[in-house]
C-alpha positions in Angstrom: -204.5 -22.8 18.4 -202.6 -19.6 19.5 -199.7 -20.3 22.0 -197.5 -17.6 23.8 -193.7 -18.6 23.0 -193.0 -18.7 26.5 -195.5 -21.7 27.2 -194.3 -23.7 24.6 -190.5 -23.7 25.3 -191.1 -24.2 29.3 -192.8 -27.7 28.1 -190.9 -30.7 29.1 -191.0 -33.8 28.9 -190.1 -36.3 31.6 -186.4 -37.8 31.2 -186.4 -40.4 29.3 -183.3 -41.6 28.0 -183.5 -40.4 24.1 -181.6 -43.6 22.8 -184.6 -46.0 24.6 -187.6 -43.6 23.1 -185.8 -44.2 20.1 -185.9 -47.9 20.2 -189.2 -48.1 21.0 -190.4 -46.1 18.3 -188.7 -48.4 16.1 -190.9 -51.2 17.5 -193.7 -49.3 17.7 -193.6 -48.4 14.0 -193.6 -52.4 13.1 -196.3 -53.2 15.4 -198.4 -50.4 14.3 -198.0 -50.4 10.8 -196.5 -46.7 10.6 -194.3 -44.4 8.9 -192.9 -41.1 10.4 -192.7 -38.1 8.3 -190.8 -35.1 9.7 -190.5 -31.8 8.8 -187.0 -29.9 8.7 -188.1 -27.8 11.8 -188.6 -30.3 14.3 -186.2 -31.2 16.7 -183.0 -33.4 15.2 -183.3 -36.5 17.2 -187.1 -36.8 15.3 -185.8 -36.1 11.8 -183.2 -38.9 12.6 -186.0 -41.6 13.4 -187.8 -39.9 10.7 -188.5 -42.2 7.1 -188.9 -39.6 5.4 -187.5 -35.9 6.2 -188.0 -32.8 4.0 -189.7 -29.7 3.2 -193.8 -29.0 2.7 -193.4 -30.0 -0.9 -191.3 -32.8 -0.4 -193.1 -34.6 2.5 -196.6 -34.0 0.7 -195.7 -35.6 -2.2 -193.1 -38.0 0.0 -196.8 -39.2 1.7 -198.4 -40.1 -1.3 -196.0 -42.3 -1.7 -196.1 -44.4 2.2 -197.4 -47.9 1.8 -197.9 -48.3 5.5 -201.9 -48.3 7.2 -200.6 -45.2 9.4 -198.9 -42.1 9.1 -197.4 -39.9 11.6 -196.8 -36.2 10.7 -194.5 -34.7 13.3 -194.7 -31.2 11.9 -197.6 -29.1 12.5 -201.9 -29.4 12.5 -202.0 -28.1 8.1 -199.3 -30.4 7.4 -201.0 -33.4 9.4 -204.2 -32.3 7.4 -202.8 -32.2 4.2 -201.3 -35.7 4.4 -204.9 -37.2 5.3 -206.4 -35.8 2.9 -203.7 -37.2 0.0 -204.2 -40.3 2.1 -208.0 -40.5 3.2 -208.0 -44.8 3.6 -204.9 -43.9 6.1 -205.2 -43.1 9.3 -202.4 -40.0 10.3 -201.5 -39.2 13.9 -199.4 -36.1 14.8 -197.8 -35.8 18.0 -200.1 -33.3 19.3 -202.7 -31.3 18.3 -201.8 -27.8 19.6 -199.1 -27.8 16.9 -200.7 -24.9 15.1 -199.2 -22.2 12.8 -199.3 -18.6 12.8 -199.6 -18.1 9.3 -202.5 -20.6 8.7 -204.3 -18.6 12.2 -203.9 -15.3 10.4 -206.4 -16.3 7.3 -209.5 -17.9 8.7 -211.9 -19.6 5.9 -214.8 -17.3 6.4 -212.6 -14.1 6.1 -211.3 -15.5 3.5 -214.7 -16.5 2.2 -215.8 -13.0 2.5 -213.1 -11.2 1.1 -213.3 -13.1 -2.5 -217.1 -12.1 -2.3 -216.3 -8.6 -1.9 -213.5 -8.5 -4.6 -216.1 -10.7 -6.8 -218.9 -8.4 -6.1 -216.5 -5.6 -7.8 -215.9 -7.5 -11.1 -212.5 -8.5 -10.8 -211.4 -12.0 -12.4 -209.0 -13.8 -10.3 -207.1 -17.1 -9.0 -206.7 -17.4 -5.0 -203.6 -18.9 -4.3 -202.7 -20.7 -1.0 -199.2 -20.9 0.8 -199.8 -24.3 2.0 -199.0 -23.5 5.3 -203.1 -22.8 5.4 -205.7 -25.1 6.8 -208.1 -27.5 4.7 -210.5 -25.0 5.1 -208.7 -22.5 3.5 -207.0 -25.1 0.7 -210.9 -25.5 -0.3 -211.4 -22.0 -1.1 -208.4 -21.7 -3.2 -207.2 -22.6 -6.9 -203.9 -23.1 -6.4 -201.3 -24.1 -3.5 -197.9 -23.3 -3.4 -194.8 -24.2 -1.2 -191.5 -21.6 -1.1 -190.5 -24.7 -3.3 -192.5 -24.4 -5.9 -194.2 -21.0 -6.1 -192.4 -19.3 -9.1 -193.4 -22.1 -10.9 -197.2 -22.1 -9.9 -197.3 -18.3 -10.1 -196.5 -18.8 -14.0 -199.4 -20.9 -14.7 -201.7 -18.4 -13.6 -203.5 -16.8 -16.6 -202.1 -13.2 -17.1 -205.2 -11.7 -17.8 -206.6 -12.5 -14.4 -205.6 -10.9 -10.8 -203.8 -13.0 -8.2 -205.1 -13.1 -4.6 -201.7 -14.4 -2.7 -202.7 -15.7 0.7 -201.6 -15.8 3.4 -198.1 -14.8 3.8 -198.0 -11.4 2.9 -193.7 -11.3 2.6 -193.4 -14.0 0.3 -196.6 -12.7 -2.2 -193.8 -9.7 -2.1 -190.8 -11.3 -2.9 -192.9 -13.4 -5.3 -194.1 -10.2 -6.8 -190.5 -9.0 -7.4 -189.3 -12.6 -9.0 -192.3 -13.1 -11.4 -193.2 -9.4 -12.1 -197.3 -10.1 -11.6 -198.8 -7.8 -9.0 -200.9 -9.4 -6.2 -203.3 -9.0 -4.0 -201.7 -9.4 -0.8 -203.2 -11.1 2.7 -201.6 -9.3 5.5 -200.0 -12.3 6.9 -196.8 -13.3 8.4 -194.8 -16.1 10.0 -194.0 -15.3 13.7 -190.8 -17.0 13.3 -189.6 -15.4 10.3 -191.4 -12.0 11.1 -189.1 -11.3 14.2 -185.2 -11.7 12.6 -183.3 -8.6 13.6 -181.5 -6.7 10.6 -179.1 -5.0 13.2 -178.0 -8.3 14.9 -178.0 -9.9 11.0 -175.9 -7.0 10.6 -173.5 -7.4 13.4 -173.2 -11.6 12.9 -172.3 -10.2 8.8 -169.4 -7.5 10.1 -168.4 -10.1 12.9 -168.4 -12.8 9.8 -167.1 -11.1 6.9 -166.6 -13.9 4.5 -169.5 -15.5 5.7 -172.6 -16.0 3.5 -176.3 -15.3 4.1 -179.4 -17.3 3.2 -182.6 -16.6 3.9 -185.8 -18.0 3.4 -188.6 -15.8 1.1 -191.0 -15.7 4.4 -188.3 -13.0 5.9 -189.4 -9.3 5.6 -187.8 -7.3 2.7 -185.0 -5.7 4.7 -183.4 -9.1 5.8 -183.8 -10.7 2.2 -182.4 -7.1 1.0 -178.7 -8.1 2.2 -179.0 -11.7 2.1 -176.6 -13.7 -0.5 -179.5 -16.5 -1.9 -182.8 -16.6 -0.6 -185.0 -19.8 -1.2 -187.3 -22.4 0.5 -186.1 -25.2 2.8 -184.9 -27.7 0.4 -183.0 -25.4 -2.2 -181.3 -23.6 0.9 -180.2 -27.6 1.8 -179.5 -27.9 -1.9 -177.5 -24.4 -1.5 -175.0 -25.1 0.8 -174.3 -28.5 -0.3 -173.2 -27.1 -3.6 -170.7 -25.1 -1.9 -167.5 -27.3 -1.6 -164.9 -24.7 0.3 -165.7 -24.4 4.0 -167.6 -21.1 5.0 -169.9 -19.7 8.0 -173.5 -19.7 6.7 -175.8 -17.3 8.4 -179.3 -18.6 8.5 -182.7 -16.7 8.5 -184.9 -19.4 8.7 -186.1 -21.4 11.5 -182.7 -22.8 13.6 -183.9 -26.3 13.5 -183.0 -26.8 10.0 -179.5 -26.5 10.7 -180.0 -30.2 11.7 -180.2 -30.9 8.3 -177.9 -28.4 6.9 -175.2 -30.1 9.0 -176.1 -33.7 7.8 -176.0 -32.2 4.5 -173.2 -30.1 4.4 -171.0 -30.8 7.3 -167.6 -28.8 5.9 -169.9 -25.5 6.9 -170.0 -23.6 9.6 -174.0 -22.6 10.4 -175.5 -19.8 12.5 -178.4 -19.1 13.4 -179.7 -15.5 12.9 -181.0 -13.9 16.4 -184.5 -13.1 16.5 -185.5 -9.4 18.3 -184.2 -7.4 21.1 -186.2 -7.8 24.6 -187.0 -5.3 26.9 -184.0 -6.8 29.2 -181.3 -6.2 26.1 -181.3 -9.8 25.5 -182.0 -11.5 22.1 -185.1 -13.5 22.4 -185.1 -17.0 20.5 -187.7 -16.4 18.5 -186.0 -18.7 15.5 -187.4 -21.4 17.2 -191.1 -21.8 16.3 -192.8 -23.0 19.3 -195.3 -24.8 17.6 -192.6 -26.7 15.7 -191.3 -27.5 19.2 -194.1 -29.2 20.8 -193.1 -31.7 18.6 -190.8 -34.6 21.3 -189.4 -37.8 21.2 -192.2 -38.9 23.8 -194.9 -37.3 22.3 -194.2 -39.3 19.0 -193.6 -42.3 21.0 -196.8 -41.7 23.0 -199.1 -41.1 19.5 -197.7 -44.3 18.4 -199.4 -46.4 21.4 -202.1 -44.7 21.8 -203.1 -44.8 18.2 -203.9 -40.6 18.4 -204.6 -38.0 18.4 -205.5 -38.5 14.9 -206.4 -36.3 11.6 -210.5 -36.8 11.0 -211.5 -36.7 7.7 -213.6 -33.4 6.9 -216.0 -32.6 4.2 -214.3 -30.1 2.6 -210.9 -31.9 1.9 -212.2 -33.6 -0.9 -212.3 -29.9 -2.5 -208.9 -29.6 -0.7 -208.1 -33.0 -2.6 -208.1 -31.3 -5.9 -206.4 -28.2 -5.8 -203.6 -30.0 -3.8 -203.6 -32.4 -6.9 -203.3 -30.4 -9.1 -200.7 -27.7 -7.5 -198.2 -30.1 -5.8 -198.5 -33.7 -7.9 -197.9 -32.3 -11.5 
């Protein structure tokens, strides 16, 4: 479910007036029976119609929790998944289908698969654990699932005398490394949105922003959490800032959607994205924005409403999936 940047931010949709889409998912929602769960990185105007709005964590325990015959996910394809399979009688629509991930493309199940046989075939003891941002697939394979929410906590339920295979997100098994002193096997994947910030432009914003503070989410590489003034996951970043009373300019290395909610949250701060990297032409790319995030429209949710899809089928493997979610996010 690969997608070049470029395709994905020259997607429109037609012009329909946003207020009207709005109104007719409201209908839409009673007629159909739904509720609308949004992640922090979609667009504003969908967190707004949104029930329920949060982080991976929240939303996948906030979905256990919908009394409604349908859910719609506007997030991306694992999220989707894992809300099916926490809610198999339910039938979950996402706005489209293509919303993939890079960090659940970068660890395929049957690399995976193989790479515990080797490590197995050697004699080493060990627990695989999962960011969730993996597929079903993947979540089967796995003993435990964590979220940047909840991580440090899983990590510490891991048996000492066994090895830790940390997939897939190869930056956060580090910075998880450094926090809970176990050493990890690491999966050499990364988040194309969080991959790209530039230290030199973080640099420049800090210089330009002296007073300002930085936050940064665990999925950055080393050298950006290196100067950054608190570095958590979604919800304790929102958590972050609304514990600070006096106004300040808040630098953010995480995907710029979220500042939606930082600003809902906290609207006595002053929020700034952190540019992504240089391009060939000297311009800063905007490569904050996750373009699979951004397939994510007012229409498209509208348009998954009536049409009843596409929907989440129910797999095989995601009653395996089933467990380890139960066990990692629900206790």
């Amino acid at each position: 479910m690969s997608l070049p940047i470029a395709d994905a931010f020259s997607q429109t949709d037609s012009l329909e007036d946003p207020l009207e889409l709005m109104d007719e998912i409201d209908q839409l929602k009673k007629e159909k029976d739904a509720t609308i769960l949004a992640h922090y990185y979609v667009d504003g105007e969908i967190q707004d119609i949104a029930d329920f709005t949060g982080d991976s964590l929240k939303l996948a325990r906030d979905a256990t929790q919908v009394t409604t015959s349908t859910i719609v996910f506007a997030g991306v394809h694992f999220m989707g998944e894992s809300a099916k399979i926490m809610n198999p009688e339910k039938r979950v629509l996402i706005p489209d289908l293509l919303a993939g991930c890079s960090l659940a493309e970068s660890c395929p199940a049957d690399e995976l698969a193989a790479f515990q046989e080797q490590l197995r075939a050697q004699g080493r003891q060990f627990d695989t654990v999962a960011y969730i941002n993996t597929s079903a697939a993947v979540k089967s394979l796995c003993d435990w699932i964590v979220t940047s929410g909840n991580a440090r906590e899983i990590i510490d339920r891991v048996p000492s005398d066994r090895e830790i295979l940390f997939v897939p997100d190869q930056h956060l098994g580090r910075y998880l490394m450094e926090v809970t002193g176990r050493r990890m096997i690491l999966w050499p994947g990364s988040c194309m949105v969080h991959e790209v910030f530039s230290i030199q432009d973080l640099i420049r914003a800090k210089r330009k922003n002296p007073d300002s503070i930085v936050i940064a989410h665990p999925e950055c590489p080393q050298n950006i959490l290196e100067i950054s003034d608190f570095i958590g996951g979604t919800e304790r970043m929102r958590q972050y800032v609304m514990s600070i009373a006096e106004p300040k300019t808040i630098l953010v290395a995480t995907e710029s959607a979220m500042i939606h909610a930082f600003q809902k949250a906290a609207p006595q701060h002053a929020f700034v994205p952190v540019p992504g990297i240089m391009t060939s032409t000297g311009e800063t790319c905007a490569c904050n924005r996750c373009p699979h995030m951004a397939r994510n429209t007012l229409q498209k949710v509208r348009d998954c409403l009536r049409n009843e899809g596409p929907q989440i089928e129910w797999q095989d493997y995601f009653a395996k999936a089933r467990d380890v979610l139960n066990r990692s996010l629900l206790k």
